[in-house]
C-alpha positions as CSV (number, residue, x, y, z in Angstrom):
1,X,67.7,-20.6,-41.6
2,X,64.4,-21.9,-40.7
3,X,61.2,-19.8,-42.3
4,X,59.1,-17.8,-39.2
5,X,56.4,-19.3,-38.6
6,X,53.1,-16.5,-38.9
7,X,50.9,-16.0,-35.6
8,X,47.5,-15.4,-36.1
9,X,46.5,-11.9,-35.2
10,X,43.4,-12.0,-33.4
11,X,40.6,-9.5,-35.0
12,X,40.5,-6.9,-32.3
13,X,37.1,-5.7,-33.7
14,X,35.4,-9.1,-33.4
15,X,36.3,-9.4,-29.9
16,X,35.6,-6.1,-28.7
17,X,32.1,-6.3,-30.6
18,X,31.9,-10.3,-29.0
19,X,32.7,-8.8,-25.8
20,X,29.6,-6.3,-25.7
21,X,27.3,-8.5,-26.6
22,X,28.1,-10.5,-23.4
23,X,28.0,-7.8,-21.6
24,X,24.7,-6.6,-23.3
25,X,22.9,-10.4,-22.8
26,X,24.3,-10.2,-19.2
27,X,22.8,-6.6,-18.4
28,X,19.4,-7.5,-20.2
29,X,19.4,-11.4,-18.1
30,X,19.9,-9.2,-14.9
31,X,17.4,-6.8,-15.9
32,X,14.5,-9.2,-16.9
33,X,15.3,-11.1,-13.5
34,X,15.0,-7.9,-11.6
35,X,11.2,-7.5,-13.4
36,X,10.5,-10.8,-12.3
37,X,11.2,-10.5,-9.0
38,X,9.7,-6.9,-8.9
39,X,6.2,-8.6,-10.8
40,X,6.3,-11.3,-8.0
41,X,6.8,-8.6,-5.1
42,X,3.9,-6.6,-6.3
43,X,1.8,-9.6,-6.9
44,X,2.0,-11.0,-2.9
45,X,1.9,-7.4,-2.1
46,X,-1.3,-6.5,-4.3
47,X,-3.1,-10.2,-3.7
48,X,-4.4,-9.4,-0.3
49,X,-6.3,-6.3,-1.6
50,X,-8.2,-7.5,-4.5
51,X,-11.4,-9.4,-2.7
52,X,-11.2,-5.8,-1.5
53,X,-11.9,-4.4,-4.7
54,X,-14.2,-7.3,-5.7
55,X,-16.3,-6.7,-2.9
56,X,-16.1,-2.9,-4.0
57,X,-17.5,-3.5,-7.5
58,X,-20.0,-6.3,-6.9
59,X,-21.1,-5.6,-3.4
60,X,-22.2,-9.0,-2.8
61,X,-25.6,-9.7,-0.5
62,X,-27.8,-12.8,0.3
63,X,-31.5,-12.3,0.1
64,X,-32.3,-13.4,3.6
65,X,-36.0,-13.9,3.4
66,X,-36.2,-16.9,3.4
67,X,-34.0,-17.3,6.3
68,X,-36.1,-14.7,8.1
69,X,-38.9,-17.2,7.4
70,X,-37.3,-20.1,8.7
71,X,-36.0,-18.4,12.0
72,X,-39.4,-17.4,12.8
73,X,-40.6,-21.2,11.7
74,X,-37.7,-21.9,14.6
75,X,-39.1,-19.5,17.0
76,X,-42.9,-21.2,16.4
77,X,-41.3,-24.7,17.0
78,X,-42.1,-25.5,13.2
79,X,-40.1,-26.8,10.1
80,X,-39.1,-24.4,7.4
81,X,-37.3,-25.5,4.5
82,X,-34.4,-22.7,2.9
83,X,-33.5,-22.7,-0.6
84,X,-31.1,-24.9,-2.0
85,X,-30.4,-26.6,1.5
86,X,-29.6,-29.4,-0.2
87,X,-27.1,-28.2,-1.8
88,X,-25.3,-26.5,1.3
89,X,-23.5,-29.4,3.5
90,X,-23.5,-29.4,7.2
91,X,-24.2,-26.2,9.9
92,X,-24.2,-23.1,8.2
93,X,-22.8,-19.3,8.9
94,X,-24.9,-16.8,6.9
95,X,-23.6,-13.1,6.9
96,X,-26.0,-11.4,4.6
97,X,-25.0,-8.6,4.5
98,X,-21.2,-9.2,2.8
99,X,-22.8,-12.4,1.1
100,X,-21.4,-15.2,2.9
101,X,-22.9,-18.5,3.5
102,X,-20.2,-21.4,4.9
103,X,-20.0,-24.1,6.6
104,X,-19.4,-24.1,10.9
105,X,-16.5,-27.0,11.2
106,X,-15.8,-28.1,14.6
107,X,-12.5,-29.7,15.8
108,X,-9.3,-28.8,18.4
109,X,-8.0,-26.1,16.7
110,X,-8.2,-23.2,14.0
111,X,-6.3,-25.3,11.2
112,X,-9.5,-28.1,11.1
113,X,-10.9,-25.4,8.5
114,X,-7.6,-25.6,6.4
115,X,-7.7,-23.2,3.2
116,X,-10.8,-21.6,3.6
117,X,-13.5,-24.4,3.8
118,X,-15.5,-23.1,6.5
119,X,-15.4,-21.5,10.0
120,X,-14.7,-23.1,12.9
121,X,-16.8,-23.2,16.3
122,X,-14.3,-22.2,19.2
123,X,-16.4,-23.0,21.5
124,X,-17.9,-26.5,20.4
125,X,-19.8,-27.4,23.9
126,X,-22.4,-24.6,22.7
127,X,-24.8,-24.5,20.1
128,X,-28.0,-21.9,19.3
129,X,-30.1,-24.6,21.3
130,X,-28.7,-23.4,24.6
131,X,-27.5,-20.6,26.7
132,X,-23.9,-19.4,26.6
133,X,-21.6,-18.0,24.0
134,X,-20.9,-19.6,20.5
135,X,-16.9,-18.2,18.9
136,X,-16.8,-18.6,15.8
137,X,-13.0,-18.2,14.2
138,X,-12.3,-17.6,10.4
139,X,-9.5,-16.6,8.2
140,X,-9.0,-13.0,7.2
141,X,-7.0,-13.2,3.7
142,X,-5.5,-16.6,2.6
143,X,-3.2,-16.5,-0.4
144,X,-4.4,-20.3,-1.3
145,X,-8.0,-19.2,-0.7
146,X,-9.3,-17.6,-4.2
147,X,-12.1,-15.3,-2.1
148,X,-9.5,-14.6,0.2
149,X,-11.0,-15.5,3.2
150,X,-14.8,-15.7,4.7
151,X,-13.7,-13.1,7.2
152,X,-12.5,-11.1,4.9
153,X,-14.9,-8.5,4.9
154,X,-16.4,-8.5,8.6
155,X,-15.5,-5.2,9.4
156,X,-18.0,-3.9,6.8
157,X,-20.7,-5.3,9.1
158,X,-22.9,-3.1,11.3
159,X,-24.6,-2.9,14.0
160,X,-28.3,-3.9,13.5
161,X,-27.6,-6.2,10.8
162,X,-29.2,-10.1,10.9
163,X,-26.8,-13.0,11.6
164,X,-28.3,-16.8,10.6
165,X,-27.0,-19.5,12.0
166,X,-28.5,-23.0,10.3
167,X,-28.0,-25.8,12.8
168,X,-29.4,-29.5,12.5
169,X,-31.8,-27.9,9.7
170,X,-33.2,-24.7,12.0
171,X,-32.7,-21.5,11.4
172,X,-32.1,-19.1,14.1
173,X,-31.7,-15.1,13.8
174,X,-29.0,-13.2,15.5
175,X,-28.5,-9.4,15.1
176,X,-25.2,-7.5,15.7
177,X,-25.4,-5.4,18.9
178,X,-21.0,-4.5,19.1
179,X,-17.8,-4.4,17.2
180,X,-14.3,-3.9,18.7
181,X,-10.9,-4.8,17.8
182,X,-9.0,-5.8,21.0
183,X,-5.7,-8.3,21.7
184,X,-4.9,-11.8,20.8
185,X,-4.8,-11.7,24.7
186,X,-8.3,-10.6,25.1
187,X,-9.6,-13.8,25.8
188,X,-12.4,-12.4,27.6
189,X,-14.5,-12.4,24.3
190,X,-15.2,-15.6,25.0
191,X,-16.9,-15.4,28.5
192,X,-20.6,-15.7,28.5
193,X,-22.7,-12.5,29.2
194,X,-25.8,-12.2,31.9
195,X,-27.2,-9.6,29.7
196,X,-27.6,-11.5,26.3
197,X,-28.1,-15.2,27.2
198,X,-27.8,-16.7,23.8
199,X,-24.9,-15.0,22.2
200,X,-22.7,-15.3,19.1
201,X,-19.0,-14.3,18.3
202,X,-17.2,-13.8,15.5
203,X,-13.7,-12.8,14.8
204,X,-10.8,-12.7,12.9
205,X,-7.4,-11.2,12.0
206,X,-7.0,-7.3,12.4
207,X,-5.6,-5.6,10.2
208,X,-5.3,-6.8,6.9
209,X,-2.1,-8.9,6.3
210,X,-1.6,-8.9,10.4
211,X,-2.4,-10.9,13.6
212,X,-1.5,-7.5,15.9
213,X,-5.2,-7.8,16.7
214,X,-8.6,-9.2,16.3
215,X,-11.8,-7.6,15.0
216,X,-14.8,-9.0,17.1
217,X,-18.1,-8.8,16.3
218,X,-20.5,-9.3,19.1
219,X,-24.4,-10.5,18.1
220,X,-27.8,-11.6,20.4
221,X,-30.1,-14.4,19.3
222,X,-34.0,-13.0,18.5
């Protein structure tokens, strides 16, 4: 009679505490995923607010005397230099007021400005030399764009406030008459106006994080 052979009897113990464990590492891979995803929600969720906070804390302004200076210089048909201008490439946009100073780009279409290196001129047939209205588009919030966008804060501007435009090295003065918000399909804030000959546009997305509407600030050259 041939001897049994013995069958190993597995160690119930070790596999139910084996077992657990997987179970544990799974619940604990699931639940650090979760986070992530979570952390990366609130991030794009929180990003578009933060140059809303910086601009909260640091209130930033541009001295504009020297701009003041040179737009009268304009006005008197003389030359004026501005501070650092050689530093500053091309036409310039200065909103003093929420401390932005960029460059005007020209081209076909909004995307010639890219992640945020400038604004662009809508309407590139008019310049502060002549009669007629000068657009001027920008970006609202750009995730790739570590200000968020020059536009960002335009609806802090008010009426009275100075806009400088610096164009072939001039300087000329504009001050803010109207805001609105109105409709993608509002093209009509493009047409010139009898009533302010030398005008200047601005707007961008409205609200934050949305293209339901525009916010449109409306200024007259001094």
């Amino acid at each position: 009679m041939k001897p049994k052979l013995a069958i190993p009897q597995r160690n119930s113990l070790n596999y139910n505490a084996t077992k657990k464990n997987k179970r544990s590492l799974k619940s604990k891979l699931v639940l650090i995923i979760l986070g992530l995803i979570a952390l990366g929600s609130f991030t794009l969720l929180a990003l578009p607010y933060l140059p809303r906070l910086r601009y909260l804390i640091f209130k930033p302004k541009i001295d504009a005397t020297s701009y003041q200076q040179a737009a009268q210089s304009t006005k008197e048909g003389k030359e004026a230099p501005i501070d650092n201008e050689a530093q500053k490439p091309g036409n310039r946009l200065v909103l003093p007021g929420i401390g932005v100073d960029t460059q005007i780009i020209d081209g076909r279409n909004i995307y010639v400005i890219g992640k945020n290196q400038g604004v662009w001129r809508e309407t590139g047939n008019i310049d502060p030399t002549q009669e007629g209205n000068i657009v001027i588009a920008g970006h609202r919030f750009l995730y790739t764009a570590t200000n968020g966008g020059w536009f960002y804060n335009l609806p802090e501007l008010q009426n009275g406030q100075k806009i400088y435009i610096r164009w072939d090295s001039k300087v000329y003065e504009y001050e803010i008459y109207n805001s609105k918000t109105v409709l993608p399909t509002q093209v009509d804030i493009r047409d010139t106006d009898p009533d302010v000959p030398k005008k200047l546009t601005l707007y961008t997305c409205y609200p934050l994080g949305s293209t339901a509407k525009r916010f449109v600030i409306e200024a007259k050259q001094l």
